[in-house]
C-alpha positions in Angstrom: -20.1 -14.3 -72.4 -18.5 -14.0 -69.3 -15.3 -15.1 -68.1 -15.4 -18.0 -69.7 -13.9 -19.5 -66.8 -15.8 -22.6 -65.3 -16.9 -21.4 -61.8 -19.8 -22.1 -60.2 -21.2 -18.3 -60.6 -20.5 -18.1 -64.4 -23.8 -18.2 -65.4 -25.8 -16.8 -62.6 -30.1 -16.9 -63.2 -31.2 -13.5 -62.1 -34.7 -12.0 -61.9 -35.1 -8.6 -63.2 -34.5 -5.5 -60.8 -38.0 -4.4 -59.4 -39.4 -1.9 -61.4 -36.6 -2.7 -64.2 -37.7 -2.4 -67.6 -34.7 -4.1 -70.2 -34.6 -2.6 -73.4 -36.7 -4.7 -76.0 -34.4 -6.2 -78.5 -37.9 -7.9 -80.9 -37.0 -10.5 -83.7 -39.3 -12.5 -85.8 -38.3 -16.1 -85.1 -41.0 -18.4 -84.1 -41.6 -19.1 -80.6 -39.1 -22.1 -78.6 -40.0 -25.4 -79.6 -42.6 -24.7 -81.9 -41.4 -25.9 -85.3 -40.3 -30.0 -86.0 -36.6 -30.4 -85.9 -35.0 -31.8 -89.1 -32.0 -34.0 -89.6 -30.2 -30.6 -91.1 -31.0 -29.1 -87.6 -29.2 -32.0 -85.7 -26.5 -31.4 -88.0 -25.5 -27.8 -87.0 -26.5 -28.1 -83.6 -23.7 -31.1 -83.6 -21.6 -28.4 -85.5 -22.2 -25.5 -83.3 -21.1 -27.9 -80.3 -18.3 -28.4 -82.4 -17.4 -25.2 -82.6 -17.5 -24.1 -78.7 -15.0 -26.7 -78.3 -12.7 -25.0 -80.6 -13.4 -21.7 -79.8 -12.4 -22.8 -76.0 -9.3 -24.1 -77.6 -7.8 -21.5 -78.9 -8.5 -18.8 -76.3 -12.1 -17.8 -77.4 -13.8 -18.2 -73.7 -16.6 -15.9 -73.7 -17.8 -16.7 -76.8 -17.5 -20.3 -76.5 -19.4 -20.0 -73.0 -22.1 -18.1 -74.7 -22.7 -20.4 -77.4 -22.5 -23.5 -74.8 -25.4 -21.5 -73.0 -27.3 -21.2 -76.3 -27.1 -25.2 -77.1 -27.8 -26.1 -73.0 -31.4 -24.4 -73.8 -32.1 -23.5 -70.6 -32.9 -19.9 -71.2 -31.6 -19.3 -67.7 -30.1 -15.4 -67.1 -26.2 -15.5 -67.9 -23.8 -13.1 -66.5 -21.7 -10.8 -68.1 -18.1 -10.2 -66.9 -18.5 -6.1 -67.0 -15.8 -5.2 -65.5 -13.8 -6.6 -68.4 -16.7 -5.5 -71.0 -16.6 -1.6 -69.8 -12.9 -1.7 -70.2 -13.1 -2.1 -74.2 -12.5 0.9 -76.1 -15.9 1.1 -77.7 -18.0 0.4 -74.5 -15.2 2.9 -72.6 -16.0 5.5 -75.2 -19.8 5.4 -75.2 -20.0 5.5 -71.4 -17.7 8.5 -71.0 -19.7 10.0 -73.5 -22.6 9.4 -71.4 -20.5 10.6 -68.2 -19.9 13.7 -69.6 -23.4 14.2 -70.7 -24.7 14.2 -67.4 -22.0 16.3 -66.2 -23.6 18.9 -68.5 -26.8 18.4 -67.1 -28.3 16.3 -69.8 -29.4 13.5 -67.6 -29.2 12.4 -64.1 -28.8 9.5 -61.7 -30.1 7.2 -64.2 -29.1 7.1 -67.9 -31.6 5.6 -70.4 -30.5 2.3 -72.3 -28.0 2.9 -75.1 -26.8 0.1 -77.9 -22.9 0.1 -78.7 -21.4 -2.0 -81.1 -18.0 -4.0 -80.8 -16.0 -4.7 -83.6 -13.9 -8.0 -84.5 -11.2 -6.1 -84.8 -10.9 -5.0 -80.7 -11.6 -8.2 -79.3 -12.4 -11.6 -81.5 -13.5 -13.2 -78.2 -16.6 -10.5 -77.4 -17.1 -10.2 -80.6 -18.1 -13.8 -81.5 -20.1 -13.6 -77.4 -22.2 -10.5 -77.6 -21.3 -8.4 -81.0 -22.9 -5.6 -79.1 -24.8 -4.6 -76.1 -26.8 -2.0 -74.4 -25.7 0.0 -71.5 -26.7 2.3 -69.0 -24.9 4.5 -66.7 -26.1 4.9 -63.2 -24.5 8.4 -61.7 -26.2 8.0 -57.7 -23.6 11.2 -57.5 -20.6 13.5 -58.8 -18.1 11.2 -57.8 -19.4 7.3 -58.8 -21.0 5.8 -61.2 -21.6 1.8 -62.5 -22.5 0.7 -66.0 -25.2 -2.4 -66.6 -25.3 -4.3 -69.7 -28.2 -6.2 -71.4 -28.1 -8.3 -74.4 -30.7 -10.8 -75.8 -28.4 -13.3 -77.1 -30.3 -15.0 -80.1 -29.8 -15.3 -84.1 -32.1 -13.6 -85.7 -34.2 -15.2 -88.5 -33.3 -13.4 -92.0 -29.6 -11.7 -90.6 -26.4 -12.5 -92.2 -23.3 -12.1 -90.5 -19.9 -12.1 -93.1 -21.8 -14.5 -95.5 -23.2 -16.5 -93.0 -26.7 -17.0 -92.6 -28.5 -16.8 -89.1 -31.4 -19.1 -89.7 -30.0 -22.4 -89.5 -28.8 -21.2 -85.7 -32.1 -19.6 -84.9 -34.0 -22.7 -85.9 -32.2 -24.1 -83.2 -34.2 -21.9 -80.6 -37.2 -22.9 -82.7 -37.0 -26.3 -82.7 -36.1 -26.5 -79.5 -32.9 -27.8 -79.3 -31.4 -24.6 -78.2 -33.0 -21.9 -76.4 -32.2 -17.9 -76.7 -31.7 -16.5 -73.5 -30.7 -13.0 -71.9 -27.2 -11.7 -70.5 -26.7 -9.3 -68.3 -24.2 -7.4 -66.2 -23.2 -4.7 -63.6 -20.0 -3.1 -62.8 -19.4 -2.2 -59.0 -19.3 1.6 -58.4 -16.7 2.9 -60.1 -15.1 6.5 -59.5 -15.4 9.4 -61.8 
């Protein structure tokens, strides 16, 4: 999800802000580790691995370093790259959207969590990481602002994506041969 880049701050374990509370993204898969892990399991975590390797290949980074993350099951924090994730024209939209909300007098200093979706066809590569995220927009005053991101990256039991089923890849968390985890990110201050 981030750079895909291998550095040695690419996937970052952070604790929670004090006082934080991230937005609760609730599926109904069964808890890590709790079911028994079938051959057909081995089978598409081996074809999952598979696939980050391609997706590296060909250019996809984030989205081959997010899916590497999944099948590491650590659950450990990963980092998002937000500078490069507030610069797409969905998330860029939706903050100045929020921006000029608060210029109105709508909100202030601290924005509530917001989802926004990102399509295929803007980036393949975030796509295929995040899909979507939620944001909020910190305004300390007139002139700066930042933007942090939070996504619970999982499959959820149930969803399709395109034709393609999500439980096979969420029986992976389940089984315990991957583990779902959470990303998150922060922009510096940035000026208004």
């Amino acid at each position: 999800m981030e750079t895909g880049e291998i550095r040695s701050d690419s996937h970052i374990a952070t604790a929670p802000a004090r006082g934080r509370t991230d937005p609760p993204l609730p599926n109904d898969n069964a808890p890590h580790a709790t079911l028994p892990v079938r051959p057909t399991d081995r089978a598409v975590r081996a074809g999952c691995s598979a696939l980050a390797g391609l997706w590296w290949l060909i250019g996809l980074r984030r989205a081959a370093a997010a899916l590497r993350h999944y099948l590491d099951g650590t659950g450990d924090t990963y980092r998002l790259d937000a500078s490069t994730l507030v610069a797409l024209p969905s998330v860029r939209a939706a903050v100045n959207a929020r921006l000029m909300e608060a210029e109105a007098g709508e909100w202030s200093h601290l924005d509530t969590w917001h989802g926004v979706t990102i399509a295929a066809s803007t980036s393949p590569d975030w796509w295929l990481a995040v899909r979507g995220v939620q944001f909020r927009v910190e305004r300390p005053n007139p002139h700066y602002y930042r933007v942090e991101f939070h996504k619970t990256w999982n499959f959820d039991r149930g969803e399709s994506e395109f034709g393609v089923p999500f439980t096979p890849f969420a029986r992976l968390h389940e089984t315990g041969l991957a583990k779902e985890f959470v990303a998150v990110g922060r922009t510096g201050y940035l000026p208004r």
